[in-house]
N, C-alpha and C positions, 0 to 999 in steps of 0.2 A: 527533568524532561523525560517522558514516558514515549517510547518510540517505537512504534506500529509498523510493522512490515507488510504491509498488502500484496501478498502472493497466490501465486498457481503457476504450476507448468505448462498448464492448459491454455493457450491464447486462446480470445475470442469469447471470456466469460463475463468483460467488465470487468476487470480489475482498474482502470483506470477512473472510469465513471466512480465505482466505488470512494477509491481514494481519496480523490477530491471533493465530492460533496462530503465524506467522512470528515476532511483537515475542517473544510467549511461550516459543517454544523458547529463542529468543536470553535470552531471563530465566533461563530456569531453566538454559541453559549458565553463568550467572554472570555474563553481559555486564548493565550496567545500560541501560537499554531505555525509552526515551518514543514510544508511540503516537498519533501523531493522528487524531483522523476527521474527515474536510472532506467527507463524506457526510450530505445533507440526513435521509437513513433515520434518524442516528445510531445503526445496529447494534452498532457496536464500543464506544460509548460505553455503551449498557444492558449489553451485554454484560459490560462490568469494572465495573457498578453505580457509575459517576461519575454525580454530578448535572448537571442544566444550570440548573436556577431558581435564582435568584439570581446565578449565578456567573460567574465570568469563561468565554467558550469561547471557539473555533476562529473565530467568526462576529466576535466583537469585536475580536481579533489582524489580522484580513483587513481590516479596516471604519473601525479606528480606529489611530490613535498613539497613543494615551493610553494604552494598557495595554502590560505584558510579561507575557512567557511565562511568565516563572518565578509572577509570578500567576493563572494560568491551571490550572496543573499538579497534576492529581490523582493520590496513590498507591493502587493496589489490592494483591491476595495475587501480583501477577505484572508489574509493573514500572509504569510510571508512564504519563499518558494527558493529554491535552488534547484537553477534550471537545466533542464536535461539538453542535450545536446548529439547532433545524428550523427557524430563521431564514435558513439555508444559501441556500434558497431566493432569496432577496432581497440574496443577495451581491455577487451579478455585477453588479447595476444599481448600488448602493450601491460600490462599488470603483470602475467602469469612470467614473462621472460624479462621483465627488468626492474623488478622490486623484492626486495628481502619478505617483506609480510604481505603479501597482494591480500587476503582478506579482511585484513585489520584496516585499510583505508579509511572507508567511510567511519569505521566506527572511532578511530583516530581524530577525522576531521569534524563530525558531530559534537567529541566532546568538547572542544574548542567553544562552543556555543550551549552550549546544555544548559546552563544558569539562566538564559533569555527566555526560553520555551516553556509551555506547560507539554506540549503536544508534537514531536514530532511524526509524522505518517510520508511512509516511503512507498511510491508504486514501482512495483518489481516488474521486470520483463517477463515473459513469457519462455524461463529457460531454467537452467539450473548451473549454468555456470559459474563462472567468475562473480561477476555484476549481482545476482541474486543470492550468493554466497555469502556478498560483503553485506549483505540490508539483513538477511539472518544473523550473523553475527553480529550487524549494528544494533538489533532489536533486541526490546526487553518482552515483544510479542509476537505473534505472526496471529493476522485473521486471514484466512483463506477463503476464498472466493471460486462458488464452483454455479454452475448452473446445471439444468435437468438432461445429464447426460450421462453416460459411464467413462466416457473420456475423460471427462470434466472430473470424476473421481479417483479416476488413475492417477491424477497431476496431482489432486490431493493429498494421494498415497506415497507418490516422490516428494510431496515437499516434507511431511513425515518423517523418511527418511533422510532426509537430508538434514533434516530439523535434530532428528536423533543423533546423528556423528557431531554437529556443532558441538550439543551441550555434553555428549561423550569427553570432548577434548578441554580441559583445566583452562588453556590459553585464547580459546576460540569466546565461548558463549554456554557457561555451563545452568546458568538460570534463568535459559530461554525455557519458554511456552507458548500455546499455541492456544489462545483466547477464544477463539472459536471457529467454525466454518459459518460462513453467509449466503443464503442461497440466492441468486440470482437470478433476472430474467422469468422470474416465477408466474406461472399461467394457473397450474393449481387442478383445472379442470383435463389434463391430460393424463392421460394414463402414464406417460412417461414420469409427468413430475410426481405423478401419486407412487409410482415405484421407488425414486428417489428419497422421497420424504418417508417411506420404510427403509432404505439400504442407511442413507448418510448418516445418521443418528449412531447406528451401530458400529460405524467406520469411525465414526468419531470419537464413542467410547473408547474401544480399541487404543484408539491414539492419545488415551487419557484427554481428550477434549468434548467439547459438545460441540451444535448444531445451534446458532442462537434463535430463537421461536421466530425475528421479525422475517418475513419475506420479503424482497424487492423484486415486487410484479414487474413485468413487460410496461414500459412506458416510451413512445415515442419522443417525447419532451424530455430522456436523457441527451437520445442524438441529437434531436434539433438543439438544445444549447453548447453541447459541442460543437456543431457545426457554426455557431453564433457567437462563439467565443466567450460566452454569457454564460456564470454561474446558474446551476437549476436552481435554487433558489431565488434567484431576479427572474430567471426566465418563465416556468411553474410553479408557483410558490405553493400552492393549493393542489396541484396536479399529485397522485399516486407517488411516482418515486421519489418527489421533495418526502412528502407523509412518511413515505416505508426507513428512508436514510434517518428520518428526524429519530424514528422510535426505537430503529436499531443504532443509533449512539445512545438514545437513553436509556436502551437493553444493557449498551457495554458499559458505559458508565456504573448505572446501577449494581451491572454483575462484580464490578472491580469497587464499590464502594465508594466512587468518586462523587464526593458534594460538587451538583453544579454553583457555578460560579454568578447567572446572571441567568 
């Protein structure tokens, strides 16, 4: 299982839209695909209509040894999810003062399941905590997700560093990497993003990574299927941001050498 961390420090850039049509295309290529949301919001989790009452989630895996993954793990119309839960909240203090390893959790309770997956994709909060700690350590990746801002590139800069002490430490995550920056919300015609599209490139270098070429323009038809609880791809199939997500997996794909499957 290859396991995708969708990060920024930055709220407000799409990282969750990302994430989810990202596990989704990866589905509907054939790859068998588990989503997690470690997102207080849980967006992606109403989103595949998982529940959280009663059940096992993301909140209890981080919090506790008692449970496994594989009892956590919810199927929908478009691969498999382990749901977030608005306890997230109360994580970090819960982890940081009553567990011997608080960052090794997830990456603990993923491998549990690793033999089932082709594809695991985690969407990170908007923080650098605890919670986003444990998804960089669980990851054999991070793509970052920034849109046409400088703020949006600050948070890139921290997950950077933050990304750098991981794979500094032997016990943590020493053969993490950072697969690429994704620009989002991409208009193209402003002057803002046209300055972006000169600075990121080089931020990226820097970071030993790139910038991947696809864009994901401005499309209303991400919100409206969020709000619809409805995959973009059942919702727009045809629309802009179905197109830009499909070519930026076949970007990643291709950059990682991975034969699709269907």
């Amino acid at each position: 299982m290859k396991t995708i961390a969708i990060c920024n420090h930055k709220g407000g850039v799409g990282k969750t839209a990302v994430a989810v049509s990202f596990a989704e295309r990866l589905n509907d290529l054939g790859y068998k695909t588990l989503l997690v949301d470690l997102d207080q919001q849980t967006n992606a989790t109403t989103q595949a209509g998982a529940e959280m009452e009663g059940k096992i989630t993301v909140y209890d895996l981080l919090t506790s040894t008692e449970y496994k993954a594989s009892e956590s793990i919810q199927s929908y119309d478009r691969g498999d999810i382990i749901p977030g839960d608005i306890c997230m909240a109360n994580a970090e203090v819960q982890m940081m003062t009553t567990l011997d390893t608080p960052l090794l959790m997830l990456a603990d309770a993923l491998d549990e399941v690793s033999e089932r997956y082709d594809f695991c994709i985690i969407d990170c909060p908007p923080s650098l905590g605890a919670v986003t700690r444990n998804a960089i350590v669980a990851a054999d990746e991070l793509i970052v997700v920034v849109k046409p801002e400088d703020a949006s590139l600050d948070g890139f800069g921290k997950i950077v560093e933050i990304s750098s002490k991981v794979q500094a430490n032997r016990h943590l995550n020493p053969s993490l990497k950072i697969a690429g920056v994704v620009m989002n919300l991409y208009q193209g015609r402003c002057i803002v993003d046209r300055k972006i599209d000169e600075v990121a490139p080089k931020l990226a270098s820097a970071a030993g990574t790139k910038v991947f070429d696809t864009r994901i323009r401005v499309c209303d038809s991400i919100r409206k299927a969020q709000s619809s609880h409805t995959s973009l791809f059942d919702f727009d199939p045809d629309g802009n941001a179905a197109k830009d997500i499909t070519a930026l997996v076949d970007e990643y794909l291709a950059s990682e050498n991975i034969r699709k499957v269907a």
